[in-house]
N, C-alpha and C positions, 0 to 999 in steps of 0.2 A: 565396542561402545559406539554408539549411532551419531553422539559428537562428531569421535574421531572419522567415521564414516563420510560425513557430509562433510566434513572440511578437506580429507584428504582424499581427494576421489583423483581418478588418473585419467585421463583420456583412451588409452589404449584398456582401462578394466569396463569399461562400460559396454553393456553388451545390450542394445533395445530388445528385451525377450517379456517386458510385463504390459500389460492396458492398465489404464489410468481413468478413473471417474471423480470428475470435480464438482462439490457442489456449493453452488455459490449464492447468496442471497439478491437475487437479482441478476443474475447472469452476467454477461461478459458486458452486455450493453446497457444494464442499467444496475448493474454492482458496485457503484464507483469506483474506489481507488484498488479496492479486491476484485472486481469483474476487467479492470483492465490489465491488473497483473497478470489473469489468471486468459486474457486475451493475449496479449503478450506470450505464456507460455507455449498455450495449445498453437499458436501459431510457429511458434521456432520448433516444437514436436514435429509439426509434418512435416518441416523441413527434413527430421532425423528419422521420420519414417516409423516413431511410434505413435500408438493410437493413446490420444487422451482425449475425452468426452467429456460433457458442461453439461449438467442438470442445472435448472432454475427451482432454488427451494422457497421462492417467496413472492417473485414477481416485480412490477413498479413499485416504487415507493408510495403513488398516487391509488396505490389499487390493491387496498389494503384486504378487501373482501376474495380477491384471489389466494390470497396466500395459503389458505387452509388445504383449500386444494392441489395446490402447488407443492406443497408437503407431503400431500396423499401418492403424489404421480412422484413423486422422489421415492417413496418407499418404495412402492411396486417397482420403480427401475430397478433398484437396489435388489428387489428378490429376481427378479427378473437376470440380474446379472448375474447373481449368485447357482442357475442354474447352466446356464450358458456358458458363464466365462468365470466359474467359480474362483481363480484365482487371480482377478481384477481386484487393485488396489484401488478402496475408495478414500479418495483426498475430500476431506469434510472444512471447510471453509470457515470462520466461528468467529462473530464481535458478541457486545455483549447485548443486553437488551433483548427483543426480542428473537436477536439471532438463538439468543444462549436456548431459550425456550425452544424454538424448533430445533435448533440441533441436540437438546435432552431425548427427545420423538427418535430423532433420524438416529442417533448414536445405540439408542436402544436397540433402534430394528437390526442396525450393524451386528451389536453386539449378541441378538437373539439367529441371526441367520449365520454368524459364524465367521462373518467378513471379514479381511484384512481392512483395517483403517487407520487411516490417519487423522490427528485433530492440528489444524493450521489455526493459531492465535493470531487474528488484526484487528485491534482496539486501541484506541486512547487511554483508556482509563481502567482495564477489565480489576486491577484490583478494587478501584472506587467502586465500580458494578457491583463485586460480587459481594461485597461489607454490606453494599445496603439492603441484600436479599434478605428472606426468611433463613434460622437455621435450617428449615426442612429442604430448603432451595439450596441451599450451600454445601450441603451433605448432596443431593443429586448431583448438583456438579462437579464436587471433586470425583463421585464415584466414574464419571463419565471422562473425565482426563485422564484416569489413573486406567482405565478401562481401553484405552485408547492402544494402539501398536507400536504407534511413536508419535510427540509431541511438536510444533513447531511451535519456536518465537522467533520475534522478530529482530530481540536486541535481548543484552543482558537484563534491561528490567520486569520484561516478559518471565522472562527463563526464572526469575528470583521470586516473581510471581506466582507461578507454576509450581516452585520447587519447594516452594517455603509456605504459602497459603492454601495452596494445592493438592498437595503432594506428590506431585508426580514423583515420579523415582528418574534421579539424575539420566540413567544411562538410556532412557527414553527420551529425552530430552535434545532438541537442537535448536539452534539458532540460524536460520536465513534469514540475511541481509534479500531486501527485495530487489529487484531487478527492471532492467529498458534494456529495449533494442538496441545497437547502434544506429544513433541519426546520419555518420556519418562528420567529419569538420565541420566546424562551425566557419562560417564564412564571415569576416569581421568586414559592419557596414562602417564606412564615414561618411561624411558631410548632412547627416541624418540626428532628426535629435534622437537620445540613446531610446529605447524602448524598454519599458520594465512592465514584467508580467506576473499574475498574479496566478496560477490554477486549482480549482477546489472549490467545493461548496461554499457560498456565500455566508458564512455565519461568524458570532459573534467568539466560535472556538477557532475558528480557523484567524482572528486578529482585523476583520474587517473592515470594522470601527475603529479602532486604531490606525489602521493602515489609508482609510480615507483621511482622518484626523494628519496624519502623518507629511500625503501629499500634499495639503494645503496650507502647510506651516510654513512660517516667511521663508525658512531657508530652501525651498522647495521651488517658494513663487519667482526668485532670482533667477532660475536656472530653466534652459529649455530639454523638455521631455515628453513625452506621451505614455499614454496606463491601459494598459489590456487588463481588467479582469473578468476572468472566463469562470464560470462555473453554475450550477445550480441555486438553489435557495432562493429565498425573498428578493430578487432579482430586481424589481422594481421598485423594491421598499428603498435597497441600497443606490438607484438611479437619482432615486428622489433628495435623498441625502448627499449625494456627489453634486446637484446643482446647486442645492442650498451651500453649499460651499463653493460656487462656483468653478468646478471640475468639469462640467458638462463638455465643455470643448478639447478638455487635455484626457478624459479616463471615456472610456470605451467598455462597455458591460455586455457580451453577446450571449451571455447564458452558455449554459454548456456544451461543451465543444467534443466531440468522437475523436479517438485518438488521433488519426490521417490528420485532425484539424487544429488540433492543440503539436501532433509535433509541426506542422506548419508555422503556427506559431511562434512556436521555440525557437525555429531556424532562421527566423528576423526579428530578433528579443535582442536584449543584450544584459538585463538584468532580471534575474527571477527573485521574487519575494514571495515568504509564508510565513507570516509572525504568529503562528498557529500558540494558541494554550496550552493545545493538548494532544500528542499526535500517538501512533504506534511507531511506522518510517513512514512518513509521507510520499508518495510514489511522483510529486510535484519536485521535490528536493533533488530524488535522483533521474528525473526528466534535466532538469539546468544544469547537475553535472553532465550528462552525456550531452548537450548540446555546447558545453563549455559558454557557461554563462557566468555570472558575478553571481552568486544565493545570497540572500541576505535571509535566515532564518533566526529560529530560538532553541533553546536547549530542553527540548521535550522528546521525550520518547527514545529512539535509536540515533538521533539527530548528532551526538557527539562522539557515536560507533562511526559515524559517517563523513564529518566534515572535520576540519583543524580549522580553527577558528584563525581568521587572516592570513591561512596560504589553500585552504579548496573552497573558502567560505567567508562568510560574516555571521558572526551571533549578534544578535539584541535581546534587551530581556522582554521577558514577555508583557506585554500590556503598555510598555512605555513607549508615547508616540512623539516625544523628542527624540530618544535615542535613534528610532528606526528613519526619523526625517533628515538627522543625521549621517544615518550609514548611505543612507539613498541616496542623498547629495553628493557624498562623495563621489560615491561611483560616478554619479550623473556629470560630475564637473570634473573628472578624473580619468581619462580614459588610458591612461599606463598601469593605474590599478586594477581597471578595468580587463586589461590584456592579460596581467599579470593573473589575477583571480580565472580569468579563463582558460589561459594555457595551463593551469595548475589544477582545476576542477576535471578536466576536460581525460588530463593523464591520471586523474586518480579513477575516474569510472573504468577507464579503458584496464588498468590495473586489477581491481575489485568488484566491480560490478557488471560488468559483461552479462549477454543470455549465456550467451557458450558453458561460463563457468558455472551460472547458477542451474542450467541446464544438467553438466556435468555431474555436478554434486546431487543434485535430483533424483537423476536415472542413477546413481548411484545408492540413493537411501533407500529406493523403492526395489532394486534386486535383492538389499540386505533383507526388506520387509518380507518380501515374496518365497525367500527361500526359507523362510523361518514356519514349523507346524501350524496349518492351518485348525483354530478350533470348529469343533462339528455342529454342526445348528444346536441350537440351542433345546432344552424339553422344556423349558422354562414357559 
């Protein structure tokens, strides 16, 4: 069973004997929180000396007129590999929206050339997505998961998604928890006010507005701090709104940050917030445990596969910008809880979330893949 696969992999059964093609909507450098994981991987790969390769199947976000193309030059890799390195495992990438629509194209040609593939789920919301489809659209994509070699989610509510609106058949099915580097200890600053960071697109799913709301509440204005939020989105829209609250001198907006520069960040943070509505795992979440930072999140997505609420973390509920001015303050004016939540986030990454192990279990689903009969192109 590819469950039991991916969880119990060993160090000594791993043998790098397969290549890997990833594709990703927007690549490693303009993928978000899927193009850095998937940075993140191919980078500790070459450390272990197997080949994993990044197709871009979409482009910038900004440069929407690319994408068609960008699809076209994915397929042709894809036959392209299929003659060369016929048994390359293609790793397919998948939110929903317009990813779901190109990867219908891309899954197809997989499945008409014969290819080993994999379908990897990162979404928010993919069950809301796929209710609001056509049936004609909803019937494609189950055919296209069930069609797949093996399935990833991210957390149990993926997998319940997949298994119950989907169909996938269970023993396709896995779940990884996503993955960071090691940064390394976190270096505990004093005599500094605490720093609390925000990473992620700027919008109003990710808690934004709430979270400006948040730092300007009286219990906020008592206490000395400073605000990094780093990320994409309406950048200036949310600048504008941080002065009218008078932020301007305490929150810091540098627009989005390349990994080198966000774990920067991290390593002189001392508190991470994502009051997110809607997540899959936020790859921000598990950046502030391996930095051993305070998290102050919400309970969306895999968020409660990942944190214990008041010993690797803090929950708030979502939308409420007293509770989370709340949880901040504490931290802010607290710094033994401060210690405590960090020495405690810090040992649970090093525990569960490692590359090593996500790695491990990896090159472990993809020999299972690879040794399994390859189907023959397709007449279709």
């Amino acid at each position: 069973m590819l469950m039991k696969v991916l969880m119990d992999g060993h160090p000594s059964e791993v043998r790098n004997t397969t290549s890997v093609r990833h594709y990703v909507p927007g690549g490693c450098e303009n993928g978000g929180g899927i193009g850095r994981l998937i940075g993140y991987l191919t980078s500790a790969a070459k450390e272990g000396g197997t080949e994993h390769a990044v197709t871009d199947t979409r482009g910038p976000r900004w440069s929407a007129a690319s994408s068609p193309l960008r699809l076209l030059v994915a397929i042709l890799t894809m036959a392209k590999d299929r003659v060369v390195d016929p048994k390359r495992i293609h790793h397919i990438h998948v939110a929903g929206r317009g990813s779901t629509s190109r990867k219908l194209i891309l899954t197809e040609a997989a499945h008409l050339l014969g290819c080993f593939h994999i379908l990897h789920l990162h979404d928010y919301d993919y069950a809301g997505d796929f209710a609001a489809r056509s049936p004609r659209q909803q019937s494609l994509i189950r055919r296209m998961f069930q069609r797949a070699d093996c399935v990833v989610a991210l957390g149990e509510r993926d997998r319940a998604t997949l298994a119950t609106r989907l169909g996938v058949d269970e023993r396709r099915l896995v779940i990884a928890h996503n993955c960071v580097p090691d940064p390394g200890a976190h270096n505990t600053r004093t005599g500094e006010p605490p720093l609390i960071i925000f990473l992620g697109r700027l919008s109003e799913r990710k808690g934004v507005p709430e979270l400006l709301l948040a730092l300007s509440h009286p219990l906020m204005k008592k206490l000395r701090w400073r605000a990094v939020l780093a990320g994409d989105g309406p950048v200036e829209d949310y600048r504008r709104q941080a002065a009218d609250m008078g932020l301007s001198s305490l929150v810091e907006m540098p627009g989005w940050l390349g990994a080198d520069e966000a774990r920067a960040l991290c390593a002189r943070a001392d508190i991470l917030v994502l009051p997110s509505h809607a997540e899959g795992l936020a790859m921000a979440v598990l950046e502030g445990l391996s930095h051993g930072l305070a998290v102050v999140t919400t309970r969306v997505g895999a968020h409660e596969e990942v944190i214990s609420d008041g010993e690797t973390g803090v929950f708030v509920p979502v939308g409420d910008k007293d509770a989370l001015a709340a949880a901040l303050a504490r931290l802010v004016a607290d710094p033994d809880v401060r210690s405590r939540l960090s020495t405690r986030a810090r040992a649970h990454y090093l525990n569960h979330f490692s590359m090593k192990a996500y790695m491990r279990s990896m090159e472990k689903l993809y020999e299972t893949i690879s040794a399994q009969p390859q189907a023959k192109v397709s007449a279709q």
